[in-house]
N, CA, C and O atoms as a Tinker XYZ file with bonds, in Angstrom:
   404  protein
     1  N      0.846000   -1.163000    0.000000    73     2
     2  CA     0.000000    0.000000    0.000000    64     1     3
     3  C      0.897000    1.233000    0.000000    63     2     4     5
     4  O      2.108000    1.095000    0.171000    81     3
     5  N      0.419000    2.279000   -0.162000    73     3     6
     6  CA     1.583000    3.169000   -0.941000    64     5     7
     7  C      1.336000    4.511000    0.121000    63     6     8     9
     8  O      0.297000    5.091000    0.437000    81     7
     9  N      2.561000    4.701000    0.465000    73     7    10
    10  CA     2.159000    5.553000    1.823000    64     9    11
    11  C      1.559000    6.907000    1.686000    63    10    12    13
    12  O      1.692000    7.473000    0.601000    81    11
    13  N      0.898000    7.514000    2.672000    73    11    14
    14  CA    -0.107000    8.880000    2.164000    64    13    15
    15  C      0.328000    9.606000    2.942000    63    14    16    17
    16  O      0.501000   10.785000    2.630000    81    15
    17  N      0.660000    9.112000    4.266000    73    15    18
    18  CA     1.169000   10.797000    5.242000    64    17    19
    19  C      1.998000   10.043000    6.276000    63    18    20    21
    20  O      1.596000    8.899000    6.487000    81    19
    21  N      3.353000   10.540000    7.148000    73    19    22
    22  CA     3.805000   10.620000    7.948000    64    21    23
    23  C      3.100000    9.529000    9.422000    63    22    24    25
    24  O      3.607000    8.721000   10.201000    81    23
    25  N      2.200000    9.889000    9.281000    73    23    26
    26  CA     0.970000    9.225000   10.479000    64    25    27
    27  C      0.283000    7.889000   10.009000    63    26    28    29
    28  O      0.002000    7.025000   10.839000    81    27
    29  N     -0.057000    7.685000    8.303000    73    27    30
    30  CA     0.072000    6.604000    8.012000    64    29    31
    31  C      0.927000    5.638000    8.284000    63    30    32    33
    32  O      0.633000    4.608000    8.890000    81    31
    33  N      2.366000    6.011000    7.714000    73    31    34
    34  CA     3.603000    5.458000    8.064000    64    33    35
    35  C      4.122000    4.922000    9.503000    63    34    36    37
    36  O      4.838000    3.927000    9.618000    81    35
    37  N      3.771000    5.536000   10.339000    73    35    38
    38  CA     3.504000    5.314000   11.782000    64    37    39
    39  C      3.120000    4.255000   12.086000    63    38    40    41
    40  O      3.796000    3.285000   12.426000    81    39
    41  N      1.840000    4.357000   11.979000    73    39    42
    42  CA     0.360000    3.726000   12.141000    64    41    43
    43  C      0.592000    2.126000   11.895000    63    42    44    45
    44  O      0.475000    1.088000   12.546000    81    43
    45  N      0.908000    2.442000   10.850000    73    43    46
    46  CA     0.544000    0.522000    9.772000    64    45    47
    47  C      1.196000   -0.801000   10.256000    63    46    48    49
    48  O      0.921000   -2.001000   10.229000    81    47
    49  N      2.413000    0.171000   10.812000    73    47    50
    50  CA     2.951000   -1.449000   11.105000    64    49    51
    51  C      2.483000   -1.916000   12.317000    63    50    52    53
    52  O      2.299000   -3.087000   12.648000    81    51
    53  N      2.283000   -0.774000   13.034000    73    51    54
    54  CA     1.400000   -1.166000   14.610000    64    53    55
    55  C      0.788000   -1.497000   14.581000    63    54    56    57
    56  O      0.873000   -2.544000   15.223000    81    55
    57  N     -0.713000   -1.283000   13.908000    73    55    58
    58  CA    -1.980000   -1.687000   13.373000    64    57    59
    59  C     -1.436000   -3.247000   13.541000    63    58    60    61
    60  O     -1.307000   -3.861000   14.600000    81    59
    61  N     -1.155000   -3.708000   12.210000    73    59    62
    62  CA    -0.412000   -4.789000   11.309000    64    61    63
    63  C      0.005000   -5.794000   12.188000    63    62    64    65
    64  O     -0.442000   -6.941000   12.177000    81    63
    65  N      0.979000   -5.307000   13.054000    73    63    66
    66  CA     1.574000   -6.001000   14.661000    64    65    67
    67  C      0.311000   -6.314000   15.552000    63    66    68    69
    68  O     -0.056000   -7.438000   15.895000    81    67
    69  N     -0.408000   -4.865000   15.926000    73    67    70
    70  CA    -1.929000   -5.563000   16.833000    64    69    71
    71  C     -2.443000   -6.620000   16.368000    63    70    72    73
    72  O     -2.558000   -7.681000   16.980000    81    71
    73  N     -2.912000   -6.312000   14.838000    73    71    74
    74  CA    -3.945000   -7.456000   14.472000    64    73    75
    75  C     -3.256000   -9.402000   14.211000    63    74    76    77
    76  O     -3.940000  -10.413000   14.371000    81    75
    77  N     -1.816000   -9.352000   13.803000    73    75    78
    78  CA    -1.165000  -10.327000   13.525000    64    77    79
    79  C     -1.595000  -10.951000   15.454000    63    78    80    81
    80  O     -2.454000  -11.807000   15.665000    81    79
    81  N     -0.683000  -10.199000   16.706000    73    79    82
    82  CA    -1.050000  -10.654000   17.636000    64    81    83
    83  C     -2.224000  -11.161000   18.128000    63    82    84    85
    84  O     -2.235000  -12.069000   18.959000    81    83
    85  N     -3.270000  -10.622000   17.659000    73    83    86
    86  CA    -4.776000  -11.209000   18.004000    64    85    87
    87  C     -5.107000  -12.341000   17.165000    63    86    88    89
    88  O     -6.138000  -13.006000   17.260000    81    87
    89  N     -4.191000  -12.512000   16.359000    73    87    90
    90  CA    -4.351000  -13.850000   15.683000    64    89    91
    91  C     -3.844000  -14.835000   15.984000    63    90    92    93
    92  O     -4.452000  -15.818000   15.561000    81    91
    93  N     -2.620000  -15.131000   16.771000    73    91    94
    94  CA    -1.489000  -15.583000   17.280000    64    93    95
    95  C     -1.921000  -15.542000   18.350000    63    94    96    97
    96  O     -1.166000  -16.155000   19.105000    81    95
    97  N     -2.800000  -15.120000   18.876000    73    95    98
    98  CA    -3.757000  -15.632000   19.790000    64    97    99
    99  C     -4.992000  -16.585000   20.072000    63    98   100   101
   100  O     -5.393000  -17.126000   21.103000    81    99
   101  N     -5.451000  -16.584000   18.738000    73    99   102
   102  CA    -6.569000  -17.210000   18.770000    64   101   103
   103  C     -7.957000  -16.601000   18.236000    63   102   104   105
   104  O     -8.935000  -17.348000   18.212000    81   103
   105  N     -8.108000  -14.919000   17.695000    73   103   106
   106  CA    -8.747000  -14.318000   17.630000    64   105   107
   107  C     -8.768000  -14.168000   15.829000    63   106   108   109
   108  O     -7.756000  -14.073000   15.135000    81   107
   109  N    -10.124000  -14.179000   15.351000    73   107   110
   110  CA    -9.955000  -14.376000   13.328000    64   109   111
   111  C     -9.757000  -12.866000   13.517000    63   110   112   113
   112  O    -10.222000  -11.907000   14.133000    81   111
   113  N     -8.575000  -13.280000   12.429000    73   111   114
   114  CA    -8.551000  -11.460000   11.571000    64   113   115
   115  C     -9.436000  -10.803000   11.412000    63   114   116   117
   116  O     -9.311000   -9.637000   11.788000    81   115
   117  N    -10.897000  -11.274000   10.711000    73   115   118
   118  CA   -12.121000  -10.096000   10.451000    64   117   119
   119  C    -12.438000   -9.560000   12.043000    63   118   120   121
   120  O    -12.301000   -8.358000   12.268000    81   119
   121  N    -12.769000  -10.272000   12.894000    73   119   122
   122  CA   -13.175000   -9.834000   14.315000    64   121   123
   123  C    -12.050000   -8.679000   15.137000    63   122   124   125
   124  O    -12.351000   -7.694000   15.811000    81   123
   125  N    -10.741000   -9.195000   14.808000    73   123   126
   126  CA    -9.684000   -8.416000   15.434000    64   125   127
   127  C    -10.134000   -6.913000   14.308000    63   126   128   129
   128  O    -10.273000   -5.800000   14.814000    81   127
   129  N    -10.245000   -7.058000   13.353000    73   127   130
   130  CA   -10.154000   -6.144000   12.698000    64   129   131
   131  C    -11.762000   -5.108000   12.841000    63   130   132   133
   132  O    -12.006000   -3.921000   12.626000    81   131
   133  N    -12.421000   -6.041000   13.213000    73   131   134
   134  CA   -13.696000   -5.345000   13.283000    64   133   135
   135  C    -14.232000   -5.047000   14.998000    63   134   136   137
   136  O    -15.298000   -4.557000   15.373000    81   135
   137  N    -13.120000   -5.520000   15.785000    73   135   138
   138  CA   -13.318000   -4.453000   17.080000    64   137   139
   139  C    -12.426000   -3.372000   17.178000    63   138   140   141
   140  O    -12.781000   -2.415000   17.866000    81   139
   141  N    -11.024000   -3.338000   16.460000    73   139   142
   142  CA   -10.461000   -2.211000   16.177000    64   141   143
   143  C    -11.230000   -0.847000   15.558000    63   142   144   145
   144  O    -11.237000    0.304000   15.994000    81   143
   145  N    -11.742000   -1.309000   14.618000    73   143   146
   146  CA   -13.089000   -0.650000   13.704000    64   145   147
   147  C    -13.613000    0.112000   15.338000    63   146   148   149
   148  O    -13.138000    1.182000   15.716000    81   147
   149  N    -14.449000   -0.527000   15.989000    73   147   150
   150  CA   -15.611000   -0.662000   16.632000    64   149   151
   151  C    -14.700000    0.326000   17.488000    63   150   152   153
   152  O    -15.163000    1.463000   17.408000    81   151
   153  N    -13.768000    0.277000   18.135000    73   151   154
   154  CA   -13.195000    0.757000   19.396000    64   153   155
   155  C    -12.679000    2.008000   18.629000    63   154   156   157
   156  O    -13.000000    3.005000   19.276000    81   155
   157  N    -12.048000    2.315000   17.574000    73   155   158
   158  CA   -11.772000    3.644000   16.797000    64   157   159
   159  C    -12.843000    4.329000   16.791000    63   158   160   161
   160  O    -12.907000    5.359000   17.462000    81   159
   161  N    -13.929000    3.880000   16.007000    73   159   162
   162  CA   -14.995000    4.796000   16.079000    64   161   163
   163  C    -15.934000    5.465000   17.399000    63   162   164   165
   164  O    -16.870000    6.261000   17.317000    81   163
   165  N    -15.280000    4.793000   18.720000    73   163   166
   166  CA   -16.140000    4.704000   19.557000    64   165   167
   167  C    -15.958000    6.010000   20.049000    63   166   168   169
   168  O    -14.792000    6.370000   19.886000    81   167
   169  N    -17.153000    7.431000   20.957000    73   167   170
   170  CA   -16.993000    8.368000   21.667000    64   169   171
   171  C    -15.258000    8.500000   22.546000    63   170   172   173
   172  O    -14.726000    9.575000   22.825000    81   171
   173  N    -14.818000    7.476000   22.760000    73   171   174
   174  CA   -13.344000    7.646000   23.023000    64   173   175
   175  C    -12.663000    7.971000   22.543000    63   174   176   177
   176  O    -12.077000    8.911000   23.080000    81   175
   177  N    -12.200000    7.569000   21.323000    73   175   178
   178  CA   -11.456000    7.682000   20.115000    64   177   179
   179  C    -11.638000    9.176000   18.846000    63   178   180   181
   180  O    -10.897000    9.834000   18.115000    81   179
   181  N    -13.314000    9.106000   19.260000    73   179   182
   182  CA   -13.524000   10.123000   18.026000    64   181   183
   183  C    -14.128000   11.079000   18.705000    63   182   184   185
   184  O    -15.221000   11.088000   19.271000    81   183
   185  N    -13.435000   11.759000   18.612000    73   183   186
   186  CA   -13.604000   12.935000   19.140000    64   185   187
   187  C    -13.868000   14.328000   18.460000    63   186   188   189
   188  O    -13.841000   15.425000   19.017000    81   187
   189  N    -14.209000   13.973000   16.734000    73   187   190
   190  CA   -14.316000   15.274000   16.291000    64   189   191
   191  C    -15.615000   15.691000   16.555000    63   190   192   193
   192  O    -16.500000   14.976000   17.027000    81   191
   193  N    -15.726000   16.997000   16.207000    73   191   194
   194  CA   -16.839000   18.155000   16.280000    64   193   195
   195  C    -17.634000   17.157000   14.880000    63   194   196   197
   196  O    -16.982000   16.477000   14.088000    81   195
   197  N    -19.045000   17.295000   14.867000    73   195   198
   198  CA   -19.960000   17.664000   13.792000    64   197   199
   199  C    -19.927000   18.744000   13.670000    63   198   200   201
   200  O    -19.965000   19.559000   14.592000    81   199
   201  N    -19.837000   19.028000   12.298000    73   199   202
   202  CA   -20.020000   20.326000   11.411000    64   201   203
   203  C    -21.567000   20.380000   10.813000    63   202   204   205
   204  O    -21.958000   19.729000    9.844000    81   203
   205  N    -22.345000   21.283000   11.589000    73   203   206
   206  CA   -23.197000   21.637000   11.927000    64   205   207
   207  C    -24.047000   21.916000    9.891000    63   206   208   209
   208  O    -25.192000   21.684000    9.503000    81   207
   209  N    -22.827000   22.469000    9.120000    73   207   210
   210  CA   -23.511000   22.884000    8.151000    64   209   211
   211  C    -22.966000   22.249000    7.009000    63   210   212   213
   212  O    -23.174000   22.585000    5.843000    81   211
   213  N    -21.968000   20.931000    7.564000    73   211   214
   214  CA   -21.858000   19.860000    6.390000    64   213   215
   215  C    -22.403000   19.724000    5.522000    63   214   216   217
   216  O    -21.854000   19.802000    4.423000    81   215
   217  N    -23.915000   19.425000    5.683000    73   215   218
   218  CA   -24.775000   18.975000    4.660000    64   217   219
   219  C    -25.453000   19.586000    4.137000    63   218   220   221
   220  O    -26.362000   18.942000    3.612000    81   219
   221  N    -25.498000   21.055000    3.929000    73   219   222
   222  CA   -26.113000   22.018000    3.695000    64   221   223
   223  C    -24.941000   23.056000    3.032000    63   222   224   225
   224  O    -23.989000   23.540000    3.645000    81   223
   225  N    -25.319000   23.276000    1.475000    73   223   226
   226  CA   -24.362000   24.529000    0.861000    64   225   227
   227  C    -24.699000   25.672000    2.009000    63   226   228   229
   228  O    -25.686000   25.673000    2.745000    81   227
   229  N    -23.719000   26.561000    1.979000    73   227   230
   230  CA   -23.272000   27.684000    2.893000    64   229   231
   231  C    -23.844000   28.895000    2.149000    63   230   232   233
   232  O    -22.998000   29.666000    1.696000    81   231
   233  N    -25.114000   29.193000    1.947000    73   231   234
   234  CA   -26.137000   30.353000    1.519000    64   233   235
   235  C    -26.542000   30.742000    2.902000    63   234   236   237
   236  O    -27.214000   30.024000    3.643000    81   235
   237  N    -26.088000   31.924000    3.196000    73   235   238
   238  CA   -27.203000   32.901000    4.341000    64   237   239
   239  C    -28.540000   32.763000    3.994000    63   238   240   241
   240  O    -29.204000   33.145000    4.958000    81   239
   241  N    -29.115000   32.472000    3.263000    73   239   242
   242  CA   -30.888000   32.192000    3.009000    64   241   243
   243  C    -31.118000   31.122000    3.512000    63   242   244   245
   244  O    -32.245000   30.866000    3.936000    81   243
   245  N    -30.041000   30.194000    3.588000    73   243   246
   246  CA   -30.560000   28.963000    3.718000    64   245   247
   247  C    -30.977000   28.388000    5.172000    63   246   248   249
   248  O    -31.788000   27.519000    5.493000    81   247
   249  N    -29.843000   29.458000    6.154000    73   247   250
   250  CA   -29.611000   28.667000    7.886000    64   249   251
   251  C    -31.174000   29.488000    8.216000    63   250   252   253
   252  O    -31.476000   30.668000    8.037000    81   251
   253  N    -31.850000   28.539000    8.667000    73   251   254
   254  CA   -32.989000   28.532000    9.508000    64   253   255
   255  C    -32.611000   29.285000   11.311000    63   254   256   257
   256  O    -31.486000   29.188000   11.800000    81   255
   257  N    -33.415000   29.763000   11.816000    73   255   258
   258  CA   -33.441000   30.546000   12.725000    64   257   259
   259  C    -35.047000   30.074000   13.773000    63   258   260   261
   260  O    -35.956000   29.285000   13.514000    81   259
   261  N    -34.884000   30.678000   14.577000    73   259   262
   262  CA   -36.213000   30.735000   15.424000    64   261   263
   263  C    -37.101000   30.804000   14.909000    63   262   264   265
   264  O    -38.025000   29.997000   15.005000    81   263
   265  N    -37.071000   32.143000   13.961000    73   263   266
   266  CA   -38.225000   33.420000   13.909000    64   265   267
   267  C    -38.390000   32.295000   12.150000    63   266   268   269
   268  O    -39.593000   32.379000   11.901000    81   267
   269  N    -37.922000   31.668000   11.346000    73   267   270
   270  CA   -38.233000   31.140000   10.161000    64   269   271
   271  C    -39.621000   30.957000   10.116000    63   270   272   273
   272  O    -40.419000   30.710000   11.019000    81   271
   273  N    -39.771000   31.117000    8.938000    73   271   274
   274  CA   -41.586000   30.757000    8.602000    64   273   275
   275  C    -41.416000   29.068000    8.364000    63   274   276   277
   276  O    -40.369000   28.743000    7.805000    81   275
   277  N    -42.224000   28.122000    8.690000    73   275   278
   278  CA   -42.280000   26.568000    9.229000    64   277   279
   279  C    -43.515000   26.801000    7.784000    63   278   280   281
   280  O    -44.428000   27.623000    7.712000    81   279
   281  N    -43.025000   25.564000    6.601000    73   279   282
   282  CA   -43.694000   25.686000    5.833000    64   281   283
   283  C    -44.051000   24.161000    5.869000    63   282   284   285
   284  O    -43.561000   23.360000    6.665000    81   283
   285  N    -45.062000   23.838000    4.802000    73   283   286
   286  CA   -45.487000   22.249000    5.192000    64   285   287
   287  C    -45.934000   21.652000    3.785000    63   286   288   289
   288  O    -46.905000   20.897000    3.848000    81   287
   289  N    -45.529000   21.811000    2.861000    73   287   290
   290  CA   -46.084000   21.187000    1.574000    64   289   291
   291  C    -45.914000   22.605000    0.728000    63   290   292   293
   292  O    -46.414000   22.707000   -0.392000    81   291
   293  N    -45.205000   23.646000    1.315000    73   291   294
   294  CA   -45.277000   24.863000    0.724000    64   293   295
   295  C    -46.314000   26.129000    1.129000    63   294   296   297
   296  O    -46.570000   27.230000    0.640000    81   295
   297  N    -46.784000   25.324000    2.340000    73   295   298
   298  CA   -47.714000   25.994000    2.824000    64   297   299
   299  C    -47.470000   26.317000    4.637000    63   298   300   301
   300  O    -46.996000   25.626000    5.539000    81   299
   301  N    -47.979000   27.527000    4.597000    73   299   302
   302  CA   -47.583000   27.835000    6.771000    64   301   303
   303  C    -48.371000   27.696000    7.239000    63   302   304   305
   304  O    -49.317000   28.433000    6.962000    81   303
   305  N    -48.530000   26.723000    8.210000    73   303   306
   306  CA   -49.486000   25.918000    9.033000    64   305   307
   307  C    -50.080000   27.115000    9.648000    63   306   308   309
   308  O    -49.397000   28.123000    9.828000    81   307
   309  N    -51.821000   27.026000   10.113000    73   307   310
   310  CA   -51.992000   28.225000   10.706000    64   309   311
   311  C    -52.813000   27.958000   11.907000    63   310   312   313
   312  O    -53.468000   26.940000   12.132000    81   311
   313  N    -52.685000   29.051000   12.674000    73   311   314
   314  CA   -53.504000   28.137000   14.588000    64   313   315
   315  C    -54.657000   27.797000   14.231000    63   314   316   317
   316  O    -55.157000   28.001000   13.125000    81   315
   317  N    -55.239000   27.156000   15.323000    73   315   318
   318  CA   -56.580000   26.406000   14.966000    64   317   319
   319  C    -57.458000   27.604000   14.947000    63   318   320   321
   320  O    -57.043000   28.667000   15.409000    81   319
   321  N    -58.853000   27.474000   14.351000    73   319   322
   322  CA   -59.832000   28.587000   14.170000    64   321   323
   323  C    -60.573000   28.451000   15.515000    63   322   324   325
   324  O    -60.422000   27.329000   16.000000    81   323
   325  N    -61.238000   29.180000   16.157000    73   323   326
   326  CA   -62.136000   29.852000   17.204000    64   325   327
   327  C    -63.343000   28.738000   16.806000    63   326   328   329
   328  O    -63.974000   28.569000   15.762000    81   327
   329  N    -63.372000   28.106000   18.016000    73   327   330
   330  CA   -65.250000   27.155000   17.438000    64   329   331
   331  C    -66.108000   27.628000   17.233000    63   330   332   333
   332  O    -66.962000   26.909000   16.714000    81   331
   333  N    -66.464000   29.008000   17.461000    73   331   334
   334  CA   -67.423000   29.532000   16.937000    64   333   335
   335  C    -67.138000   30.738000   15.306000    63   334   336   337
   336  O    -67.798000   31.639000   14.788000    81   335
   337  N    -66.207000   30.273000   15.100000    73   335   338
   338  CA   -65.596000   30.787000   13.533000    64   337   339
   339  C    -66.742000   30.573000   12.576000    63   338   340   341
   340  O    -67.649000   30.098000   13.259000    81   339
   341  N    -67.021000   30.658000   11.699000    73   339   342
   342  CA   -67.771000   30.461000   10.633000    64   341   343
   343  C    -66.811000   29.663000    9.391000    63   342   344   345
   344  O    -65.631000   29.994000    9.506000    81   343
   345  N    -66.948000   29.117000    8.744000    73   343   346
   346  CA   -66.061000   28.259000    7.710000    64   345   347
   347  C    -66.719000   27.683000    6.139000    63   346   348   349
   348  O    -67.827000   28.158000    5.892000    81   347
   349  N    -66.449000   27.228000    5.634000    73   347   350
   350  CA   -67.362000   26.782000    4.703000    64   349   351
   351  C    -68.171000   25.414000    5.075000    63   350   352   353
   352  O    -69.106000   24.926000    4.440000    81   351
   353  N    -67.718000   25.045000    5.976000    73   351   354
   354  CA   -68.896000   23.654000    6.247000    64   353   355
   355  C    -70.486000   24.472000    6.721000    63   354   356   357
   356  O    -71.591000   24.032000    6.403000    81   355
   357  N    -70.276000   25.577000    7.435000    73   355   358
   358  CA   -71.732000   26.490000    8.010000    64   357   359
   359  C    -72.161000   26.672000    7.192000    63   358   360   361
   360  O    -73.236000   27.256000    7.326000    81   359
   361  N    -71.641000   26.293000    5.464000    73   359   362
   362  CA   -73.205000   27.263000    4.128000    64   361   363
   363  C    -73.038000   25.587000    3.359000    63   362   364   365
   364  O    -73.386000   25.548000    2.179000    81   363
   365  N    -72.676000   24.640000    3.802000    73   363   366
   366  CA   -73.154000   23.304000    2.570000    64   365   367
   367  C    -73.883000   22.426000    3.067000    63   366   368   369
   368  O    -73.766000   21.741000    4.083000    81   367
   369  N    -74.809000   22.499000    2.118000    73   367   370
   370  CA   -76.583000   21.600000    2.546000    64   369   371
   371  C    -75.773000   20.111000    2.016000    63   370   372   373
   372  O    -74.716000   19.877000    1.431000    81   371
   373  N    -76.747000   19.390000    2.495000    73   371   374
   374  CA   -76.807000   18.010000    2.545000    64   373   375
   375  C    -77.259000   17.247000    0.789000    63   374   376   377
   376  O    -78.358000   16.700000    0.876000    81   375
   377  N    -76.842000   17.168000   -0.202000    73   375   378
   378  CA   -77.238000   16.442000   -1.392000    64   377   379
   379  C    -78.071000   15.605000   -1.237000    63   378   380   381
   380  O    -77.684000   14.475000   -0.937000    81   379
   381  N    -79.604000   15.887000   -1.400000    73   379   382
   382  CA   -80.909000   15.163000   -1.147000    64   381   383
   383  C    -81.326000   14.735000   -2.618000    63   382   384   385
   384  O    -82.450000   14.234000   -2.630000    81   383
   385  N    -80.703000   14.804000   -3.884000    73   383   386
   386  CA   -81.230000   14.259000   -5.000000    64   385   387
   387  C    -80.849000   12.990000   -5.351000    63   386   388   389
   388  O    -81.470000   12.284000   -6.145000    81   387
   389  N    -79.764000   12.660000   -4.734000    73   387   390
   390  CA   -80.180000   10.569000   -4.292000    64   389   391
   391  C    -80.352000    9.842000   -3.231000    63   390   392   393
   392  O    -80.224000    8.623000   -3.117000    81   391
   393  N    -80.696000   10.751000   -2.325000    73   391   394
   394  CA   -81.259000   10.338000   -1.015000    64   393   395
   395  C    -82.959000    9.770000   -0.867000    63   394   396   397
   396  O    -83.776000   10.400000   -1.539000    81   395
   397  N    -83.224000    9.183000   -0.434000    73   395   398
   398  CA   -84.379000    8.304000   -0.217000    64   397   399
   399  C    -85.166000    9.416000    0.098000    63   398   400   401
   400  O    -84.532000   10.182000    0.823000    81   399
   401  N    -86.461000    9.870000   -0.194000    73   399   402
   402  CA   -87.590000   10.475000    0.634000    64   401   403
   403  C    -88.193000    9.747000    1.279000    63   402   404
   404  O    -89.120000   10.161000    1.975000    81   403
């Protein structure tokens, strides 16, 4: 494998040495290799920050705030109406021309 940085170079043969020993122990390579995995990635190990706006191009229009209008299909949800509101259900009669007399 063809070396990439200083810290690679470091790294590999130790790695290489851990995992050979866990074998020479008794432990399969995929498992040695896949609690190394497991223990690197773990809150111990990784310690970077999330970048909050990774996933999102960097437009000032775009970062949402408190005060943002909350849209829902393209539309802004609006408080419920007063029960005694008037609406269009208060003016539509009942369709009695296939209803039974």
């Amino acid at each position: 494998m063809p070396s990439r940085t200083p810290a690679h170079d470091y790294l590999l043969p130790r790695l290489t040495a851990l995992v050979d020993d866990a074998v020479a122990s008794g432990i399969a390579r995929d498992v040695a290799v896949a609690v190394l995995i497991d223990l690197v990635t773990s809150p111990r190990f990784n310690t970077a920050e999330p970048d909050r706006l990774a996933d999102s191009a960097p437009h000032p229009g775009w970062e949402r705030t408190a005060d943002s209008v909350v849209l829902v299909h393209g539309v802004s949800p609006q408080p419920p109406r007063p029960l005694d509101a008037q609406d269009e259900a208060d003016f539509v009669r009942p369709n009695t021309l296939l209803s039974p007399s």
